[in-house]
C-alpha positions in Angstrom: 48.0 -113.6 -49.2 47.5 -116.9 -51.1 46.4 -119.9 -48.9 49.6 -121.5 -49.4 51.9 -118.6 -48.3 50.2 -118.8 -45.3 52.6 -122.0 -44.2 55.3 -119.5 -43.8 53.8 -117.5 -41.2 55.0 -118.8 -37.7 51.9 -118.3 -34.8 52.0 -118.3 -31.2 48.6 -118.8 -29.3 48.3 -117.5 -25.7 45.1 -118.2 -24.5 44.3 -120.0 -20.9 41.4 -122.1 -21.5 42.6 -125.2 -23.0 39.5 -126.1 -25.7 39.9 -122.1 -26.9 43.8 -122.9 -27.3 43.0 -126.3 -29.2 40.1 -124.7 -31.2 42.5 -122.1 -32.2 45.5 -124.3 -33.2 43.4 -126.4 -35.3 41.4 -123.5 -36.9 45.1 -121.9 -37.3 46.9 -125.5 -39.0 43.8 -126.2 -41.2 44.3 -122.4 -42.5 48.2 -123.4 -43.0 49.3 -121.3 -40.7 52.3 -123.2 -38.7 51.2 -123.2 -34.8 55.2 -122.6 -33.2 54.1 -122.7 -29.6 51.1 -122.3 -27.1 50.9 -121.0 -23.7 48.6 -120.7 -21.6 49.4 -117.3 -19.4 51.3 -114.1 -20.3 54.8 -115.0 -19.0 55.6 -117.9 -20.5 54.0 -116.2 -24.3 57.0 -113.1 -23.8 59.6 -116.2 -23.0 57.9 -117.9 -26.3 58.0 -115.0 -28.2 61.7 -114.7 -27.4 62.8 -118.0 -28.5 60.8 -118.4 -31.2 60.0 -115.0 -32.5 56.4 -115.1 -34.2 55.5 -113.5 -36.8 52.0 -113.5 -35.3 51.1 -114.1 -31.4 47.8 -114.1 -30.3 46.6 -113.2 -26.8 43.7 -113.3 -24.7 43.3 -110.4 -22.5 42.1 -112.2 -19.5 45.1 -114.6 -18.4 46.3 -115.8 -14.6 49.7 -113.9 -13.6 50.0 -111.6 -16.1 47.4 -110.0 -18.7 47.4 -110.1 -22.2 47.7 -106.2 -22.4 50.6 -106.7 -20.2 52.2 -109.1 -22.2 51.5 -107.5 -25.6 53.6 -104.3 -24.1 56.4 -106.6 -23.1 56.3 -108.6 -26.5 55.7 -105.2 -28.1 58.8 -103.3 -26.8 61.2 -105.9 -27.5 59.8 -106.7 -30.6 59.8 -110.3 -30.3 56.7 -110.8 -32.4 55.9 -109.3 -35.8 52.2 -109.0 -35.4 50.4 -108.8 -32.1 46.5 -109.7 -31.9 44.3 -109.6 -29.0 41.4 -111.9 -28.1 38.8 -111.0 -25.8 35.6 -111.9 -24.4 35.2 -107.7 -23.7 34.5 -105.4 -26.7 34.9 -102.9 -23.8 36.6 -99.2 -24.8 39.1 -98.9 -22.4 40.9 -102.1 -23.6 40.5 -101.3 -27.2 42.1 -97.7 -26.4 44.7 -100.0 -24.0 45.2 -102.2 -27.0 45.8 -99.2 -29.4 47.8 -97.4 -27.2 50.2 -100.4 -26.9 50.7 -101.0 -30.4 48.6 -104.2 -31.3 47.6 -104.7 -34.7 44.0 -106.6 -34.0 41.4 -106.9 -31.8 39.1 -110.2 -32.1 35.9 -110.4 -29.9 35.3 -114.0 -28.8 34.0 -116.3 -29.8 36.6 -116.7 -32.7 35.7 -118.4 -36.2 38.2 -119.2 -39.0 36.2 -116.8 -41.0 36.7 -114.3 -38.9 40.0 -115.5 -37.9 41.8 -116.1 -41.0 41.3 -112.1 -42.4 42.1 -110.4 -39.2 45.6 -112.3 -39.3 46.0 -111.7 -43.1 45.2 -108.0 -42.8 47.1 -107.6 -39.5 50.4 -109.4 -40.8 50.2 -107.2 -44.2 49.5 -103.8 -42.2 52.5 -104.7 -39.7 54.8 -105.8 -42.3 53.8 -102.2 -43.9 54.8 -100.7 -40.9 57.6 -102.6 -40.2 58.9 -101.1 -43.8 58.0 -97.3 -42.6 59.6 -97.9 -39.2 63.2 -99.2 -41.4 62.8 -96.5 -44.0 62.5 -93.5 -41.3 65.5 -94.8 -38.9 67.4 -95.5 -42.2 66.3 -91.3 -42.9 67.0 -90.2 -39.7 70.4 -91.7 -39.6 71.3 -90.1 -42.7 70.2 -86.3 -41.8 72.2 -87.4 -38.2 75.2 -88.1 -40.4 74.9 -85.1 -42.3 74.4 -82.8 -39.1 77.3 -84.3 -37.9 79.4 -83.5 -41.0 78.1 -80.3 -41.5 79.4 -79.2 -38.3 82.9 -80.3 -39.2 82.6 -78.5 -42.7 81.7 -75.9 -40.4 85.0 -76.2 -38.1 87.6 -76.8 -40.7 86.0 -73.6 -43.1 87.0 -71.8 -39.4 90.0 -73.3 -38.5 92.0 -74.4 -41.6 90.2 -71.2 -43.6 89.3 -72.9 -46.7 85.7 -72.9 -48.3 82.9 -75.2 -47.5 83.6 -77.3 -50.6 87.3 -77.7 -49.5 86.2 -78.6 -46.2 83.8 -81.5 -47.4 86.7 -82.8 -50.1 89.2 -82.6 -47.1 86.7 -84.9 -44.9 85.5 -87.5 -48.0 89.3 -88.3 -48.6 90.6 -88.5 -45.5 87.3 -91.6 -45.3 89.0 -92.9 -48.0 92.0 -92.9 -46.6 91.5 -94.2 -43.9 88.7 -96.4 -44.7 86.7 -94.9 -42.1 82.9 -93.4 -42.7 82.5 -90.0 -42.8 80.4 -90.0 -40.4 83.1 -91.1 -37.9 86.0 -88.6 -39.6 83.6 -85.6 -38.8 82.9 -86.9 -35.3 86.9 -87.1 -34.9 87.6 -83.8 -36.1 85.0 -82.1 -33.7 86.8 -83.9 -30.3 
C-alpha cells in the first residue's frame, strides 16, 4: 500500500489514556491515515464504529465499562469495522487466543511505534480486505448451490407430476422465469408449496 493510499483508509482509536490516544492519532495523521473518531472506552467505540464505519478500529484491551475484547466481539458481529486491531500492555495467551477466537486481525503489544504501527495496519487491512473477498465469493457460492437445490427439487416434482423428463421439467421452469419475470429460484420455490 503506497503512502498516499493510505489517506483513504478511515481509523478509529479506542484507547483510555489520553497521551496513548493523542500519540496514536498523530502517529496515525503523520502516516496519512485519516483519524475519523476517538473514544476513550468500549461503548462509545461500537456507537463510533456504527456511525462512521472504519475501515480500521483500534482497541485497547483494558478499558473502563466495557473491554476491548468485548467490544471487538460487538464491532465484530455487526461488522461495523473492516479491520479490528488490538492494543495491549499484556502479550498474555489467553487474550491472544480471546483475540483470535473473536476474529481480530492484529495484536500490538504496547508501547506502540509508527514503525511498528504503520505495517501491522497495512498487513491487517490487506489480509481483511482478502478475507472480506473469500467471505463474498463463498455466500455468493452458497447461494447458488441453494438455488440449484431448490430447482432441482422442482425438476424433481414436475418429472413426477406432469411426467415429462428432467430436461422438460428445467425448460418448463426457465420460461415460465421469463415469463413472468420472476427468478428461478422463486418459480421452483412456488411450484413446491
Amino acid at each position: 500500500m503506497k503512502e498516499n493510499g493510505r489517506k483513504g483508509i478511515r481509523v478509529i482509536i479506542a484507547e483510555d489514556e489520553p497521551i496513548t490516544r493523542m500519540d496514536l492519532r498523530e502517529m496515525l495523521v503523520t502516516a496519512g491515515y485519516n483519524v475519523v473518531g476517538e473514544a476513550s472506552e468500549g461503548f462509545d467505540a461500537i456507537e463510533l464504529c456504527k456511525k462512521e464505519k472504519p475501515d480500521v478500529v483500534l482497541l485497547d484491551i483494558k478499558m473502563p465499562l466495557l473491554d476491548g475484547l468485548s467490544a471487538a466481539k460487538v464491532i465484530y458481529e455487526e461488522r461495523s469495522a473492516q479491520t479490528i486491531l488490538l492494543l495491549t500492555a499484556y502479550s498474555d495467551s489467553e487474550f491472544i487466543r480471546s483475540a483470535t477466537d473473536i476474529g481480530v486481525a492484529g495484536y500490538m503489544v504496547k508501547p506502540i511505534d509508527e514503525k511498528s504501527l504503520v505495517p501491522n495496519i497495512e498487513i491487517a487491512v490487506a489480509r481483511s480486505r482478502e478475507m472480506a473477498l473469500v467471505k463474498k465469493e463463498c455466500e455468493y457460492i452458497s447461494q447458488r448451490l441453494e438455488n440449484r437445490t431448490v430447482i432441482e427439487k422442482a425438476k424433481g416434482h414436475l418429472m413426477e407430476s406432469m411426467q415429462i423428463s428432467e430436461a422438460e421439467a428445467y425448460e418448463y421452469i426457465k420460461n415460465l422465469s421469463k415469463e413472468k419475470k420472476v427468478s428461478m429460484k422463486r418459480i421452483a420455490e412456488i411450484i413446491l408449496t
